[in-house]
C-alpha positions as CSV (number, residue, x, y, z in Angstrom):
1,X,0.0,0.0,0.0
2,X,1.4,3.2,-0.7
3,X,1.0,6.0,1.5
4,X,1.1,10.0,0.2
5,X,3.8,12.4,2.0
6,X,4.1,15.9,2.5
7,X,6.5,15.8,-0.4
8,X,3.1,14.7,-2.6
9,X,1.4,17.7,-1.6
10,X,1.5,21.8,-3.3
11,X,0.3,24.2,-2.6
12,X,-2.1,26.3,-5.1
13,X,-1.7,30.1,-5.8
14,X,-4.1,31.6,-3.2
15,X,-5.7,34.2,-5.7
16,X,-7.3,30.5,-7.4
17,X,-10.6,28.8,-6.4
18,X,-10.3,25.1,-6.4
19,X,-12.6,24.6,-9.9
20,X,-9.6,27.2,-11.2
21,X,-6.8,25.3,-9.4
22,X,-7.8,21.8,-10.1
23,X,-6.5,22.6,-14.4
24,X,-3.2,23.2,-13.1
25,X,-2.0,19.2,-13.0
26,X,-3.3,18.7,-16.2
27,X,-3.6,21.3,-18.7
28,X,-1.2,23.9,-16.8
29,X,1.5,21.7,-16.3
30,X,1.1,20.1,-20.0
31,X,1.3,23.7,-21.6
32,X,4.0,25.0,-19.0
33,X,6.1,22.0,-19.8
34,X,5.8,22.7,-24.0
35,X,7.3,26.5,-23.5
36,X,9.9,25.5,-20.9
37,X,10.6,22.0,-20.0
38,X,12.9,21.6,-23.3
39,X,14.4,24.9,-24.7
40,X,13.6,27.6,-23.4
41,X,11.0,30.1,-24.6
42,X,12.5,33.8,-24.9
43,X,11.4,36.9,-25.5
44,X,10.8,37.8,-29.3
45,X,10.3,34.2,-29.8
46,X,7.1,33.5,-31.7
47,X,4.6,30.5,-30.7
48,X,2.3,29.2,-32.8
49,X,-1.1,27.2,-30.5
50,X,-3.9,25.7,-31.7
51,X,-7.6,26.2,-30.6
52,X,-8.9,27.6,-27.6
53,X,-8.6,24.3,-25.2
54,X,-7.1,24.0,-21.8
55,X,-3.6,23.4,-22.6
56,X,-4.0,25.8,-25.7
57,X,-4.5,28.6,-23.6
58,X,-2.3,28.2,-20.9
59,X,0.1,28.0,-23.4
60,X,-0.8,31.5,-25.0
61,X,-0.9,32.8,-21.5
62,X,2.6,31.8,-20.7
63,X,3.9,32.9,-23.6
64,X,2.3,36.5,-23.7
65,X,3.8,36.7,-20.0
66,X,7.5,35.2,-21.3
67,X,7.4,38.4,-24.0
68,X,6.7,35.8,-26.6
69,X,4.9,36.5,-30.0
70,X,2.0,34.4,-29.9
71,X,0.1,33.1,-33.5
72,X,-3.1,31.0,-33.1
73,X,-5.2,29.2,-35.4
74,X,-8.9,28.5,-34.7
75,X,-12.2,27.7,-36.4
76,X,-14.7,30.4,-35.5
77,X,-14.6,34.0,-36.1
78,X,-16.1,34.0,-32.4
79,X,-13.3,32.1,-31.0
80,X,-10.5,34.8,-33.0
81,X,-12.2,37.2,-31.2
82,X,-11.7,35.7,-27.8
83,X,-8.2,34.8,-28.7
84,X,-7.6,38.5,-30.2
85,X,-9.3,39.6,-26.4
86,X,-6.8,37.9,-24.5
87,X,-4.2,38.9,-26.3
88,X,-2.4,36.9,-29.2
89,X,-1.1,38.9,-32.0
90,X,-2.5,36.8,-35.3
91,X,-5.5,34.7,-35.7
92,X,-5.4,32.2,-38.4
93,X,-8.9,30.3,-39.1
94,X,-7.9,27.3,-40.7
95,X,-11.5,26.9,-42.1
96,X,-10.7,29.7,-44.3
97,X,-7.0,29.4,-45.1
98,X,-6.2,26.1,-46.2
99,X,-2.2,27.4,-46.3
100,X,-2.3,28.5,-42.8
101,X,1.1,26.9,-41.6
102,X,2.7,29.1,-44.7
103,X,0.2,32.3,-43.2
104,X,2.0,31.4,-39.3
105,X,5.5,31.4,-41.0
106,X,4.9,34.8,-42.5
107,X,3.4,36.3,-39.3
108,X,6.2,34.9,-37.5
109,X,9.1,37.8,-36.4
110,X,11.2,38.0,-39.7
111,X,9.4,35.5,-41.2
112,X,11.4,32.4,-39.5
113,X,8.6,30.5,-38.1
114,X,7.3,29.7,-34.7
115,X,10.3,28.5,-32.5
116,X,7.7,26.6,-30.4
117,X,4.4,25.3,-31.5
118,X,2.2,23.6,-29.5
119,X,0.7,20.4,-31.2
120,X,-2.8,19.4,-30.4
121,X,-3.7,17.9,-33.5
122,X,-1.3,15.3,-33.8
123,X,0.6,12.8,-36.7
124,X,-2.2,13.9,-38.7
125,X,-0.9,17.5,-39.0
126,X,2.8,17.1,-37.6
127,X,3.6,18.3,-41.3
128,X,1.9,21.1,-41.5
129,X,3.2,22.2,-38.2
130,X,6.7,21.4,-39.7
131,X,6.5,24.2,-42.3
132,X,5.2,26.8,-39.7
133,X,8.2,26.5,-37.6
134,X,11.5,28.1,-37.2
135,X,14.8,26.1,-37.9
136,X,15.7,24.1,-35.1
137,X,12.5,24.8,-33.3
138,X,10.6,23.3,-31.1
139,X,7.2,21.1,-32.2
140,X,5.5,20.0,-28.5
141,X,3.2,17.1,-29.3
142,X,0.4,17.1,-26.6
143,X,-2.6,15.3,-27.9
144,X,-3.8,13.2,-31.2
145,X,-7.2,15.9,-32.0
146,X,-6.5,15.6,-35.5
147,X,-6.1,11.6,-36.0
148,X,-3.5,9.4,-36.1
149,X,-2.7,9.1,-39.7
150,X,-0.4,11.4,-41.1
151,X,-0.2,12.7,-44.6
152,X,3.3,13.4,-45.8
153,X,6.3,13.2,-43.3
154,X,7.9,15.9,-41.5
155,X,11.0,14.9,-42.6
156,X,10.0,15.5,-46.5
157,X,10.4,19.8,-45.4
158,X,12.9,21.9,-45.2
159,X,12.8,22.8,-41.5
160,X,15.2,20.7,-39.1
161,X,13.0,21.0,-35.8
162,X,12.8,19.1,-33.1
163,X,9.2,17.0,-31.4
164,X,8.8,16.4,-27.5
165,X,6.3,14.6,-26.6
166,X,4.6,16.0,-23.5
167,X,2.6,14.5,-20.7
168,X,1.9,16.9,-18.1
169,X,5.3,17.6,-15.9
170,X,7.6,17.0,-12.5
171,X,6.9,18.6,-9.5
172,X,9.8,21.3,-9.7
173,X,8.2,22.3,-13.4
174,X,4.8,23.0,-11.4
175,X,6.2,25.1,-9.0
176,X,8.0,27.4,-11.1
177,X,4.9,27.0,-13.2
178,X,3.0,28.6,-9.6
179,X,5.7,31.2,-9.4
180,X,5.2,32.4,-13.0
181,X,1.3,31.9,-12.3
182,X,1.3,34.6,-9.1
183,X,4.0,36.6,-10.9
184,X,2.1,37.3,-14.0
185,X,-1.4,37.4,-12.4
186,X,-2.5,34.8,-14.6
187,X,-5.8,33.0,-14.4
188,X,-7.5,30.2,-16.3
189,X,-9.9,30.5,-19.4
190,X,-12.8,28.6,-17.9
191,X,-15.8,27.7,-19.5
192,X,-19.1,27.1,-18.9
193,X,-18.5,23.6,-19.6
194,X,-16.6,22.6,-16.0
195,X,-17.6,20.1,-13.8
């Protein structure tokens, strides 16, 4: 039987409820680990997310704290306009622009492409997320949205990048993670949707 220590235990920033502190394990860790458990995000990079999902906006929150340019893609006008409200720079829908990893690339400072994406989709659209990055970036593969196929390998582009897959983070990653949280005054995007 295994028995929980004092070590197992952290505490929350005080500013959260518990509904807002219970998607810091998960989601916050998950997107906290993509920007800075590998190389490090710095200001002036560019990050490229996509959606408006937990680990999505964490991650646009981060990086808008780290100094970071942040590009999104999305499928609404309605959910541009909540990304454009918390404060990304560009707002790709991807129901309307069919070449949107060339559209990131151009938005991107200088035009070198996200050094860090954040990849929801998955194999399905590792390649297109290949093209929007910056040489020797960073491609952090969190979750499969898109399907598991994948048409046309990364390796067929130009970019040299690097993947990571992610699964949440350690305990030392969360607590800089809190740090950075209280810091920046950051809270999370809940929806009506909780439970």
């Amino acid at each position: 039987m295994a028995y929980l220590t004092r070590e197992a235990w952290l505490r929350f920033p005080s500013a959260f409820s518990y509904l807002e502190a219970a998607t810091l394990p998960c989601v916050g860790l998950t997107a906290w680990n993509a920007l800075y458990g590998g190389r490090v995000l710095r200001p002036g990079h560019t990050v490229l997310t996509q959606g408006t999902g937990g680990v999505s906006m964490f991650a646009v929150q981060f990086a808008l704290a780290g100094g970071a340019q942040v590009i999104a893609t999305t499928s609404s006008g309605a959910k541009g306009e909540f990304l454009k409200n918390v404060g990304v720079h560009h707002i790709i829908n991807y129901k309307e622009d069919k070449g949107r990893e060339q559209s990131a690339k151009k938005l991107s400072i200088g035009q070198r492409g996200a050094q860090c994406i954040v990849e929801i989709g998955g194999p399905s659209i590792l390649a297109q997320s290949s093209i929007a990055g910056a040489v020797d970036g960073t491609v952090a593969v969190i979750g499969t949205r898109g399907g598991q196929s994948q048409s046309g390998s990364p390796s067929n582009h130009k970019n040299f990048f690097s993947t990571r897959r992610i699964m949440a983070g350690n305990r030392w990653q969360f607590e800089e993670m809190n740090r950075a949280i209280v810091a920046n005054n950051i809270k999370p995007a809940l929806n009506e949707r909780s439970f």
